[in-house]
PDBQT receptor file of N, H, CA, C and O in Angstrom, charges set to zero:
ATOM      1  N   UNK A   1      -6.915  -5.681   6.246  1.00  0.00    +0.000 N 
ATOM      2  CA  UNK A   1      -8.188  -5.569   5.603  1.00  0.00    +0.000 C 
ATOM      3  C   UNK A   1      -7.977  -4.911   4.238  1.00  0.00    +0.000 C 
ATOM      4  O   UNK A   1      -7.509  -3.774   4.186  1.00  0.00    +0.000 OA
ATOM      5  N   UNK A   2      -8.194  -5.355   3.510  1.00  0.00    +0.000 N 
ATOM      6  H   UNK A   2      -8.575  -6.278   3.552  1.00  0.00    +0.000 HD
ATOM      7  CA  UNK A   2      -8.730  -4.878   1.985  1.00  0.00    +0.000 C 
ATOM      8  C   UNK A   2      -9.883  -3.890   1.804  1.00  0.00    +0.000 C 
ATOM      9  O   UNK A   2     -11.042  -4.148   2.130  1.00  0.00    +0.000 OA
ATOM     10  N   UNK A   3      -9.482  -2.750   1.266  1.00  0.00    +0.000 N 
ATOM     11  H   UNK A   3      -8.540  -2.540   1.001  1.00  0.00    +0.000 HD
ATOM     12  CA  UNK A   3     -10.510  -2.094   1.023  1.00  0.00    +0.000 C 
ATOM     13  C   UNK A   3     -10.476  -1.337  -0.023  1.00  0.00    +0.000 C 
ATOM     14  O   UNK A   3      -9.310  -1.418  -0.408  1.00  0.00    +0.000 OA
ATOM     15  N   UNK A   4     -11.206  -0.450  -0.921  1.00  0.00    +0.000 N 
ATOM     16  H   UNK A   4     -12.154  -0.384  -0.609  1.00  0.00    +0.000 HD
ATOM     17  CA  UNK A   4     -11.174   0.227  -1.979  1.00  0.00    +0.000 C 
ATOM     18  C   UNK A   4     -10.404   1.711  -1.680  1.00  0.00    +0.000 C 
ATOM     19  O   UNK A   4     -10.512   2.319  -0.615  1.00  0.00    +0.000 OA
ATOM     20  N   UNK A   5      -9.711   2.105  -2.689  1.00  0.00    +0.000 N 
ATOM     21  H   UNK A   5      -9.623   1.611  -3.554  1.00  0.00    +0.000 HD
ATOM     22  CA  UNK A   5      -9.245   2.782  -2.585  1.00  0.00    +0.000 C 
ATOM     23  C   UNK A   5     -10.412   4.152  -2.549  1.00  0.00    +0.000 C 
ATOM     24  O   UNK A   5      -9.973   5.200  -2.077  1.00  0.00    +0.000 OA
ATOM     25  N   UNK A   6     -11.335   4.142  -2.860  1.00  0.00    +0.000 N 
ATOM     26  H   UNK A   6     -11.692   3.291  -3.244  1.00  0.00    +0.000 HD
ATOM     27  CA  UNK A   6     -12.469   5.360  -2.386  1.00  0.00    +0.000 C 
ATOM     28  C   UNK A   6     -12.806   5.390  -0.849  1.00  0.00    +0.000 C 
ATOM     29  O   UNK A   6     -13.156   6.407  -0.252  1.00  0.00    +0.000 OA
ATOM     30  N   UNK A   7     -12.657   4.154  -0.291  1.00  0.00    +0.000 N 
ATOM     31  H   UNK A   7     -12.372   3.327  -0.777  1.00  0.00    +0.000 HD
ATOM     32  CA  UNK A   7     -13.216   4.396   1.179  1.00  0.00    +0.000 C 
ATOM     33  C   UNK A   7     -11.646   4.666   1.887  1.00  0.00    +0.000 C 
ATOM     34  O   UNK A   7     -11.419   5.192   2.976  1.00  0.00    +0.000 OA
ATOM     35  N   UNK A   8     -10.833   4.218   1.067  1.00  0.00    +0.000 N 
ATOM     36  H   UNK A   8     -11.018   3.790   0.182  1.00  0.00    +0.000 HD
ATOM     37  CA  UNK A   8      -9.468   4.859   1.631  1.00  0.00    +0.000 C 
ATOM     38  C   UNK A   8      -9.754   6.590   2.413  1.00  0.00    +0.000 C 
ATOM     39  O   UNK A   8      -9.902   6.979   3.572  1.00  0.00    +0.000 OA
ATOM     40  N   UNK A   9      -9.718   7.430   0.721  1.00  0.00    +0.000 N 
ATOM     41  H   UNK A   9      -9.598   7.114  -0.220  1.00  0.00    +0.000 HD
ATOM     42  CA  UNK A   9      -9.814   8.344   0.692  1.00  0.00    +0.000 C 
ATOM     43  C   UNK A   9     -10.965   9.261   1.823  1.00  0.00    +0.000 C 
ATOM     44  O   UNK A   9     -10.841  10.271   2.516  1.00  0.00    +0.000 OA
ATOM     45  N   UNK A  10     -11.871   8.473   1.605  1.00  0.00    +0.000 N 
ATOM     46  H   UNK A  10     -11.972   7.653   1.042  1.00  0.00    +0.000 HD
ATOM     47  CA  UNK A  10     -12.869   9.195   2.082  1.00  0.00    +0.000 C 
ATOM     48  C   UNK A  10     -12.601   9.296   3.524  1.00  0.00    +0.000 C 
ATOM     49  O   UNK A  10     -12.800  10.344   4.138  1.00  0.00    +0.000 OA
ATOM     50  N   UNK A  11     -12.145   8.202   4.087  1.00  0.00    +0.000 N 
ATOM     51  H   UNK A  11     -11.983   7.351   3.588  1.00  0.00    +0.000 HD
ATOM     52  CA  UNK A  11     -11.882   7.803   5.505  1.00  0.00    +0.000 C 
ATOM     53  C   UNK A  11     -10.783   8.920   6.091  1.00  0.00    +0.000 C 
ATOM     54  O   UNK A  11     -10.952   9.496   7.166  1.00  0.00    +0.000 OA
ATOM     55  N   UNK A  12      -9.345   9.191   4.999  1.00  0.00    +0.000 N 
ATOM     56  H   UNK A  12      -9.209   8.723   4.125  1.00  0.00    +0.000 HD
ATOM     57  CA  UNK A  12      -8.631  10.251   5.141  1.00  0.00    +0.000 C 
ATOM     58  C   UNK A  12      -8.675  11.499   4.730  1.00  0.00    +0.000 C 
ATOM     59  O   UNK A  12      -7.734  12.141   5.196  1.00  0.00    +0.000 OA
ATOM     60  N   UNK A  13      -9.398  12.135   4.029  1.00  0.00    +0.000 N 
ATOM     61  H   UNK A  13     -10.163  11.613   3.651  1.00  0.00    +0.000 HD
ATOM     62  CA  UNK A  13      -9.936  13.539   3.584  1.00  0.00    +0.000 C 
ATOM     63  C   UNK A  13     -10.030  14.266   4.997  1.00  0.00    +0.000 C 
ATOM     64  O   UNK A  13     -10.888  14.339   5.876  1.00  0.00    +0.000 OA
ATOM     65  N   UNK A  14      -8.518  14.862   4.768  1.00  0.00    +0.000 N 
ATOM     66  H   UNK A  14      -7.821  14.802   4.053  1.00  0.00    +0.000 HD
ATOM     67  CA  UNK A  14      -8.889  16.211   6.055  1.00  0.00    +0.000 C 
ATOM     68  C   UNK A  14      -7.942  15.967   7.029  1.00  0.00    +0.000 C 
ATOM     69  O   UNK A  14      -7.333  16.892   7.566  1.00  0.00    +0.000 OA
ATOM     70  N   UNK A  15      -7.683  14.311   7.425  1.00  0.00    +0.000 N 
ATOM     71  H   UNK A  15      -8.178  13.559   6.989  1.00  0.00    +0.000 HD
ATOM     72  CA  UNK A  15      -7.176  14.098   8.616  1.00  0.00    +0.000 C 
ATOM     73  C   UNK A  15      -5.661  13.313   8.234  1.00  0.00    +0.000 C 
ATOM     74  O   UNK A  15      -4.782  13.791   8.951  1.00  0.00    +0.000 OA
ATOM     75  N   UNK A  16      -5.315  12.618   7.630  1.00  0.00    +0.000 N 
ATOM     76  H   UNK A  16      -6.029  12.230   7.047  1.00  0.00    +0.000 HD
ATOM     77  CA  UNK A  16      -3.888  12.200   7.172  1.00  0.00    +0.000 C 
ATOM     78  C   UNK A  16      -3.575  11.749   5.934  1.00  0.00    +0.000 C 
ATOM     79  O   UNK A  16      -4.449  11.336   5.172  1.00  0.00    +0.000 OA
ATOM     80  N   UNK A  17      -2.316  11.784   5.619  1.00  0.00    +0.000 N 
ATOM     81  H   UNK A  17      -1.605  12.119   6.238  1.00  0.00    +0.000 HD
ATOM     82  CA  UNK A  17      -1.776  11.694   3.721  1.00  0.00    +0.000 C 
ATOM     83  C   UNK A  17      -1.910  10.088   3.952  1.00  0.00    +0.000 C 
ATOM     84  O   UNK A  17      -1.898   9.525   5.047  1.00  0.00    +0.000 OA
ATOM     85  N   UNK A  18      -2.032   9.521   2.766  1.00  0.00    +0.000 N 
ATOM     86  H   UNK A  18      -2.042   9.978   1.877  1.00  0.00    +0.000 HD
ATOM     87  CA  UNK A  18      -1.955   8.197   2.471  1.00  0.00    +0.000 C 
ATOM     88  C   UNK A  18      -0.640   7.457   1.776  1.00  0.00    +0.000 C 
ATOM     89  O   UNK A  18      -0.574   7.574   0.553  1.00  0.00    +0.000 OA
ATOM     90  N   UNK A  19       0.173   6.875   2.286  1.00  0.00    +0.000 N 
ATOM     91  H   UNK A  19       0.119   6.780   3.280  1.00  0.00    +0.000 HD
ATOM     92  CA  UNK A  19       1.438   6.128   1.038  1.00  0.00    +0.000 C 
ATOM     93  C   UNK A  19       0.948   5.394  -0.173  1.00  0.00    +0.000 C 
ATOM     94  O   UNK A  19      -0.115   4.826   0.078  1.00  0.00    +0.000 OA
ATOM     95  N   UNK A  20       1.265   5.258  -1.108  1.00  0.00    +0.000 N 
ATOM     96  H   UNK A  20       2.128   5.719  -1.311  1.00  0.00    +0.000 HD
ATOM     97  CA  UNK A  20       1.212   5.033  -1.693  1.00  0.00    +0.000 C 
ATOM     98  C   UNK A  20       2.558   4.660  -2.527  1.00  0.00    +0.000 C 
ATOM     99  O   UNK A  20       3.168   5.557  -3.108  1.00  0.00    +0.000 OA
ATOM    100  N   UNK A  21       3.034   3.210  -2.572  1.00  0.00    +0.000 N 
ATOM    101  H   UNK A  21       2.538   2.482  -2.100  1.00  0.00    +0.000 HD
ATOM    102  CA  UNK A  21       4.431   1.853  -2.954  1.00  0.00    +0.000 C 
ATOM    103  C   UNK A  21       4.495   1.862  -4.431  1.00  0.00    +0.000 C 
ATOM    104  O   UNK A  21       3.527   1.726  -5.180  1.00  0.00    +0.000 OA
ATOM    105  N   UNK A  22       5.563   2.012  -4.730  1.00  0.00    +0.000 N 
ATOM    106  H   UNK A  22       6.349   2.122  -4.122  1.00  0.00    +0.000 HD
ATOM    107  CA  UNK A  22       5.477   1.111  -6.298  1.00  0.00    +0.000 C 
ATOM    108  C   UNK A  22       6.016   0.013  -5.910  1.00  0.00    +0.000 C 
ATOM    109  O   UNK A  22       7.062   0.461  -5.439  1.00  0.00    +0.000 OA
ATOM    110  N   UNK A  23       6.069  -1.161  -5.754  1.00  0.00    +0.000 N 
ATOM    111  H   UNK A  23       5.220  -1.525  -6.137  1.00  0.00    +0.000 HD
ATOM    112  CA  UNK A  23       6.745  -2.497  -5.979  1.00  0.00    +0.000 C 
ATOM    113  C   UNK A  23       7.286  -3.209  -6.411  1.00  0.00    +0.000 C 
ATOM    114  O   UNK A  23       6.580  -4.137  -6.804  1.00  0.00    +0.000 OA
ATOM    115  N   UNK A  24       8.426  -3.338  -6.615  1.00  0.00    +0.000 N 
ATOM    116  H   UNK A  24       8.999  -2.583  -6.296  1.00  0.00    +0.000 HD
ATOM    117  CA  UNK A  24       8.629  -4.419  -8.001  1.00  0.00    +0.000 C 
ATOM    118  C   UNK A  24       9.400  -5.665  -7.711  1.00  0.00    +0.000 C 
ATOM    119  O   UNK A  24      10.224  -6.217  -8.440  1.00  0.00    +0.000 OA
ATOM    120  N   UNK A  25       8.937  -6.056  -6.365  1.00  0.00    +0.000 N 
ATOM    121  H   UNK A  25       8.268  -5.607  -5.773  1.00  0.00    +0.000 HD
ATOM    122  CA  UNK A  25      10.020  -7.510  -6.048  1.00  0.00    +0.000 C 
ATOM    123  C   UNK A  25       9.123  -7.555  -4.252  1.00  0.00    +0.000 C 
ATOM    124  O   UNK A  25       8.566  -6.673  -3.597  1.00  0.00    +0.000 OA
ATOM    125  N   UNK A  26       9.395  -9.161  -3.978  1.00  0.00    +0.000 N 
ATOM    126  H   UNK A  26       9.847  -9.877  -4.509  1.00  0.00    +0.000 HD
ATOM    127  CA  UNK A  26       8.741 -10.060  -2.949  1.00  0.00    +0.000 C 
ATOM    128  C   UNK A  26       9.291  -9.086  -1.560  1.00  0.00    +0.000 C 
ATOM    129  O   UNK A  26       8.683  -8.841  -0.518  1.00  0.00    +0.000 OA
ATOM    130  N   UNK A  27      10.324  -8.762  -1.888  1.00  0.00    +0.000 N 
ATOM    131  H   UNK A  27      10.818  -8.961  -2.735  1.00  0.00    +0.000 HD
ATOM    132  CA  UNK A  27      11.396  -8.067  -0.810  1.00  0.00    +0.000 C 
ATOM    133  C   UNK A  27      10.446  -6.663  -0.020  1.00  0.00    +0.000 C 
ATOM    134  O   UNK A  27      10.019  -6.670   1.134  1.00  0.00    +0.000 OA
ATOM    135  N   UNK A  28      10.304  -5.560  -1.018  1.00  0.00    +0.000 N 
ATOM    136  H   UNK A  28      10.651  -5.555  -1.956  1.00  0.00    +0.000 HD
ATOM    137  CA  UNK A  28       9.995  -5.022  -0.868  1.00  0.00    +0.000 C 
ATOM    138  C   UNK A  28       8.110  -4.978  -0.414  1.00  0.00    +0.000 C 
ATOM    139  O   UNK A  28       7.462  -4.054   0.078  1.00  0.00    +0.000 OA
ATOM    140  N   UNK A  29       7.699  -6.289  -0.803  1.00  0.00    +0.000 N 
ATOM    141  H   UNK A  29       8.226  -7.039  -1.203  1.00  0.00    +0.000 HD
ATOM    142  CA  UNK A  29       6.304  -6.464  -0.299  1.00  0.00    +0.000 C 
ATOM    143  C   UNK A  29       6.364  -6.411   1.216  1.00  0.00    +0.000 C 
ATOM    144  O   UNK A  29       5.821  -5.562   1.923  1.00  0.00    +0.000 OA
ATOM    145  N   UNK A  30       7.189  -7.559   1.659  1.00  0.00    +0.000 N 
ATOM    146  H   UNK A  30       7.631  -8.248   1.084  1.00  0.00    +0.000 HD
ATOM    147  CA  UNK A  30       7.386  -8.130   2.775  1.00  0.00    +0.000 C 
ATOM    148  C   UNK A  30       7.635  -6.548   3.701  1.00  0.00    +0.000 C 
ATOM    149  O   UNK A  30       6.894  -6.173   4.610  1.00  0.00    +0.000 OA
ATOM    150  N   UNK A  31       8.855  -5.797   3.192  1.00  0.00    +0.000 N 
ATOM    151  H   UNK A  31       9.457  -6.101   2.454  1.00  0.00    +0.000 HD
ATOM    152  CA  UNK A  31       8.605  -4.647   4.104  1.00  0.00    +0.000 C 
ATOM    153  C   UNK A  31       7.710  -3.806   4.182  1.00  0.00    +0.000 C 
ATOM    154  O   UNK A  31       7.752  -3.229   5.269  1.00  0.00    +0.000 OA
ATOM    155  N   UNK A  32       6.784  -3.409   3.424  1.00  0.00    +0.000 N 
ATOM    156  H   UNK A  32       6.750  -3.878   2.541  1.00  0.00    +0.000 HD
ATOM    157  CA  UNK A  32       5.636  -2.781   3.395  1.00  0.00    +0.000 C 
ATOM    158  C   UNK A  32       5.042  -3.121   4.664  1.00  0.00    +0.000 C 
ATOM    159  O   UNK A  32       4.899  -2.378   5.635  1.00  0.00    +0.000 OA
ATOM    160  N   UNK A  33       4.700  -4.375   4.538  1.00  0.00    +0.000 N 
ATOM    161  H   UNK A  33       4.816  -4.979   3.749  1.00  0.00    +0.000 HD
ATOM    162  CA  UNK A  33       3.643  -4.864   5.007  1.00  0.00    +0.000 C 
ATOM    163  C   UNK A  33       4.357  -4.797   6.794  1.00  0.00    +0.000 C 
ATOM    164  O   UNK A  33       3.684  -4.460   7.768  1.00  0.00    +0.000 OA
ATOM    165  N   UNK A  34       5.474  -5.109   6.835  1.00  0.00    +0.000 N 
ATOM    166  H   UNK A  34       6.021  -5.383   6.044  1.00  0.00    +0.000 HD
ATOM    167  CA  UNK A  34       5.787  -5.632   8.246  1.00  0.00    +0.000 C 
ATOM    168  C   UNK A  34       5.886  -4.086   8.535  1.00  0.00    +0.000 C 
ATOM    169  O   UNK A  34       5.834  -3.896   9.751  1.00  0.00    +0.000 OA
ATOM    170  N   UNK A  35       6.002  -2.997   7.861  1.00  0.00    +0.000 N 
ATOM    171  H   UNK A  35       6.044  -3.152   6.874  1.00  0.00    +0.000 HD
ATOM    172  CA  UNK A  35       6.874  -1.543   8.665  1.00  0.00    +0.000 C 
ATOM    173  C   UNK A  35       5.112  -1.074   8.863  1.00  0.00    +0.000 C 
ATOM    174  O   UNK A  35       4.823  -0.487   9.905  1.00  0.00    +0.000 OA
ATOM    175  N   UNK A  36       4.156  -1.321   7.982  1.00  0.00    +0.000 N 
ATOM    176  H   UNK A  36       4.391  -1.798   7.135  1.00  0.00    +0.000 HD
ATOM    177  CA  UNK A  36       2.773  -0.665   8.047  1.00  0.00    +0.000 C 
ATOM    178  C   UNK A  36       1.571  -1.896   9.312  1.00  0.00    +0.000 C 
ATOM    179  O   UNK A  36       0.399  -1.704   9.636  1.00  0.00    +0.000 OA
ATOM    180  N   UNK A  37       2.430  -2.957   9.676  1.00  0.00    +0.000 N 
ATOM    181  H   UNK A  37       3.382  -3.112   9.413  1.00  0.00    +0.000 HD
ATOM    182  CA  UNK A  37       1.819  -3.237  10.426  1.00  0.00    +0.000 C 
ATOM    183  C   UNK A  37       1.712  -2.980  11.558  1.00  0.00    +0.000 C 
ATOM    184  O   UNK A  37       0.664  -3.110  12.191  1.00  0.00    +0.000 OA
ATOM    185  N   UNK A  38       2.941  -2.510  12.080  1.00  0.00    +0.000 N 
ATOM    186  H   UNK A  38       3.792  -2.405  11.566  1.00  0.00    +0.000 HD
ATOM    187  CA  UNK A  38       3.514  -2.232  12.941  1.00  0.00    +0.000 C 
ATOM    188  C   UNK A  38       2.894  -0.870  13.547  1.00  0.00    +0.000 C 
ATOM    189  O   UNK A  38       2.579  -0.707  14.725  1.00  0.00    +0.000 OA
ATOM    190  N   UNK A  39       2.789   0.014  12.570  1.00  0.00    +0.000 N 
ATOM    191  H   UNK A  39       3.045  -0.118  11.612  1.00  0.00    +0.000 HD
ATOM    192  CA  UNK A  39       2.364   1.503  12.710  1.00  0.00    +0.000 C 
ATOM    193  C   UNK A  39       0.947   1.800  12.407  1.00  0.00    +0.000 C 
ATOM    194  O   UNK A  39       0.377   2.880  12.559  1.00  0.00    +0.000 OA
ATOM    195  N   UNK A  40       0.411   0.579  11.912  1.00  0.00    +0.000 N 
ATOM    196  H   UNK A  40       0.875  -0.299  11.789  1.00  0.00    +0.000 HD
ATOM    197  CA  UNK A  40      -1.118   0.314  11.538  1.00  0.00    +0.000 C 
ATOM    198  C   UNK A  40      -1.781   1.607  10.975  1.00  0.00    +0.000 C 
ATOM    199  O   UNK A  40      -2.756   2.251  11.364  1.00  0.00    +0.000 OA
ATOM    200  N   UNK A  41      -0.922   1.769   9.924  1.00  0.00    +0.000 N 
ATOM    201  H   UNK A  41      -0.130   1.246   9.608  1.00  0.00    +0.000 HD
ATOM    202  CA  UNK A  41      -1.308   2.841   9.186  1.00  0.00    +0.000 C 
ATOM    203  C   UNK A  41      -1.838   2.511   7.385  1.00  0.00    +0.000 C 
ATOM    204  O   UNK A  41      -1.236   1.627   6.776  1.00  0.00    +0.000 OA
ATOM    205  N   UNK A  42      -2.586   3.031   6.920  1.00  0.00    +0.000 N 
ATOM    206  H   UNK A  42      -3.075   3.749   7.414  1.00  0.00    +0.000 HD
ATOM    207  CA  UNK A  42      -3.152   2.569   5.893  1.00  0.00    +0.000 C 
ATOM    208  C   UNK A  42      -2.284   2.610   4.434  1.00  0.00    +0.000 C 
ATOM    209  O   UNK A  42      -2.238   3.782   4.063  1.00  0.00    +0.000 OA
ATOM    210  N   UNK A  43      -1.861   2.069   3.865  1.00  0.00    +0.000 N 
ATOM    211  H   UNK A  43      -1.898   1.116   4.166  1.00  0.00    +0.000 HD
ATOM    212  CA  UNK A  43      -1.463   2.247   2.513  1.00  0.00    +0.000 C 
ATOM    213  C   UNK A  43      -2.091   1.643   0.971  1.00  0.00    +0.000 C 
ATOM    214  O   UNK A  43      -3.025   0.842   0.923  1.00  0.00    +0.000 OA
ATOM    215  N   UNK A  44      -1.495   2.107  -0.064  1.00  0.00    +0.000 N 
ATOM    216  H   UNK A  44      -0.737   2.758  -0.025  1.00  0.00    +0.000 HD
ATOM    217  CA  UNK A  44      -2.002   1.730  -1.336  1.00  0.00    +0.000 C 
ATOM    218  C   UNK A  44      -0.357   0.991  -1.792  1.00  0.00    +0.000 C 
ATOM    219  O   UNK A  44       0.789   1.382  -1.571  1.00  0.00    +0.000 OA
ATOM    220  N   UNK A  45      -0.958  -0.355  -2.588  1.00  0.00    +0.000 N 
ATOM    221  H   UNK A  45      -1.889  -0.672  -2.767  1.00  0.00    +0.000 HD
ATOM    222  CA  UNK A  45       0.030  -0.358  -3.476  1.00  0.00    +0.000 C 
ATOM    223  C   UNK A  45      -0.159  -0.512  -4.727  1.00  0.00    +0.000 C 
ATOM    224  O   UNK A  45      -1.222  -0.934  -5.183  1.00  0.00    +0.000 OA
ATOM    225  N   UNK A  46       0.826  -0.196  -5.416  1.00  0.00    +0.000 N 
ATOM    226  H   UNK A  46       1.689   0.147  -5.046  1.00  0.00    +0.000 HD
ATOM    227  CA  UNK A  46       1.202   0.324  -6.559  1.00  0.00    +0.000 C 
ATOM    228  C   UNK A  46       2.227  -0.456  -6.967  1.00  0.00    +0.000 C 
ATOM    229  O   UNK A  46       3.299  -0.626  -6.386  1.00  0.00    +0.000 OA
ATOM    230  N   UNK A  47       1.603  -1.256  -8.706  1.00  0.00    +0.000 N 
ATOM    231  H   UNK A  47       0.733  -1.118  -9.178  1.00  0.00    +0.000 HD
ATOM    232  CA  UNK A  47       2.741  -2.262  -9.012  1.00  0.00    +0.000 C 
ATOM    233  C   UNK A  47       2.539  -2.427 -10.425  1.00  0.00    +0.000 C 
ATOM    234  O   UNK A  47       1.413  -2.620 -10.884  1.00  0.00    +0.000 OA
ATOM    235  N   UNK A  48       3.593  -2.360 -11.155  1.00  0.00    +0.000 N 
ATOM    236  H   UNK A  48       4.508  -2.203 -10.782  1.00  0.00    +0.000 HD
ATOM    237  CA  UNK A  48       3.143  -2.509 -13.139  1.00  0.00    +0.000 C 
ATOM    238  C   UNK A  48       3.224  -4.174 -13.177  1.00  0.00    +0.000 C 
ATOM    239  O   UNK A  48       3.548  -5.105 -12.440  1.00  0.00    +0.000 OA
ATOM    240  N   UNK A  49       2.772  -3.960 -14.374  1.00  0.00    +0.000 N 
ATOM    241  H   UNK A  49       2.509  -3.204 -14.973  1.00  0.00    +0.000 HD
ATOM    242  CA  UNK A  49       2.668  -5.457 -15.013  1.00  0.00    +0.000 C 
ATOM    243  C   UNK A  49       3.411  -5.959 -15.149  1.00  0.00    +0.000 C 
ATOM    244  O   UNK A  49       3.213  -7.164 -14.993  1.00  0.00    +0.000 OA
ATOM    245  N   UNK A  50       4.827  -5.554 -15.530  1.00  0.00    +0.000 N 
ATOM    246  H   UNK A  50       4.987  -4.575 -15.656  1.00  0.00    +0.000 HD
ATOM    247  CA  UNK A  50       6.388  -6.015 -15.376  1.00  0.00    +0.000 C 
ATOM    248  C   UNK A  50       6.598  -6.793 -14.227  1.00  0.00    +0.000 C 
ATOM    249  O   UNK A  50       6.840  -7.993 -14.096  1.00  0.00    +0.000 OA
ATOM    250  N   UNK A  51       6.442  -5.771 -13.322  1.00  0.00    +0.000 N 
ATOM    251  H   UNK A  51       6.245  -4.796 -13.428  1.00  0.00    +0.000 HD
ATOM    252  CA  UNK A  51       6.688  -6.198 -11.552  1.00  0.00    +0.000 C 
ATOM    253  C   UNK A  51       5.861  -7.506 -11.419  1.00  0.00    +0.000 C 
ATOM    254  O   UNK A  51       6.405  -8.502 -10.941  1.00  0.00    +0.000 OA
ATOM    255  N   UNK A  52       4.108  -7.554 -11.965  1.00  0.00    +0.000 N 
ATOM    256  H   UNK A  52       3.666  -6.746 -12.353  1.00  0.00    +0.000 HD
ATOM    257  CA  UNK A  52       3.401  -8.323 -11.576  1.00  0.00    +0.000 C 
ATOM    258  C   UNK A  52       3.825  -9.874 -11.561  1.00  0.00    +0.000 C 
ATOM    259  O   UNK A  52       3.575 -10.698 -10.681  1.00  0.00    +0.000 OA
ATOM    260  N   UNK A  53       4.667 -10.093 -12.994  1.00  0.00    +0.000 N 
ATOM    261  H   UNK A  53       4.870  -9.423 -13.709  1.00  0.00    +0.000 HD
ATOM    262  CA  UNK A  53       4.911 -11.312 -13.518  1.00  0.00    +0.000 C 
ATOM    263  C   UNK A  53       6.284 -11.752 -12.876  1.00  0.00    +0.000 C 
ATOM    264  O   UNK A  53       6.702 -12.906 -12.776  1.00  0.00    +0.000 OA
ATOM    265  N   UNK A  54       6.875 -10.630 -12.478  1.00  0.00    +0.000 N 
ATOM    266  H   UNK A  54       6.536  -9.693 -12.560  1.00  0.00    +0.000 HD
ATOM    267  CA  UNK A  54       8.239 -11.235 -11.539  1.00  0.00    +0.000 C 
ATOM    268  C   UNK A  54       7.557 -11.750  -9.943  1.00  0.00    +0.000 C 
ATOM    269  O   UNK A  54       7.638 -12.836  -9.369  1.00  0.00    +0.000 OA
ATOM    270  N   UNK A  55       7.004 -10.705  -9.623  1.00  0.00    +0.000 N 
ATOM    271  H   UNK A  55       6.938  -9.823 -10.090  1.00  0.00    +0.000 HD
ATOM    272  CA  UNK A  55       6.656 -10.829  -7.999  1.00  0.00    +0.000 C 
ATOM    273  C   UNK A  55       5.646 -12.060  -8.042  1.00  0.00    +0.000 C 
ATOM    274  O   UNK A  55       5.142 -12.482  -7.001  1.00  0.00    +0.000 OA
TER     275      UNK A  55
C-alpha cells in the first residue's frame, strides 16, 4: 500500500523507527521490497534524480 509519508509518521509516533533507503539501482529495489515484505514492516524510499533515470 502506498501511503503518504505524514500518515507514515503519524501511524509511528511513539511506537516504532521508520527505514528510510536511498536507492540507486533495480537490485537494490527488489531487496527492499522482498526483505520488508516479509517482515511487513513499513518503509520510505529515498532516491535522487541520478538514480531515477538509471533505475
Amino acid at each position: 500500500m502506498i501511503v503518504t509519508t505524514k500518515k507514515l509518521f503519524e501511524h509511528a509516533y511513539g511506537k516504532y523507527a521508520l527505514g528510510a533507503y536511498n536507492i540507486n539501482n533495480l537490485e537494490q529495489i527488489e531487496g527492499l521490497f522482498k526483505g520488508n515484505l516479509q517482515s511487513q514492516a513499513p518503509f520510505i524510499i529515498q532516491i535522487s534524480r541520478g538514480a531515477r533515470s538509471y533505475t
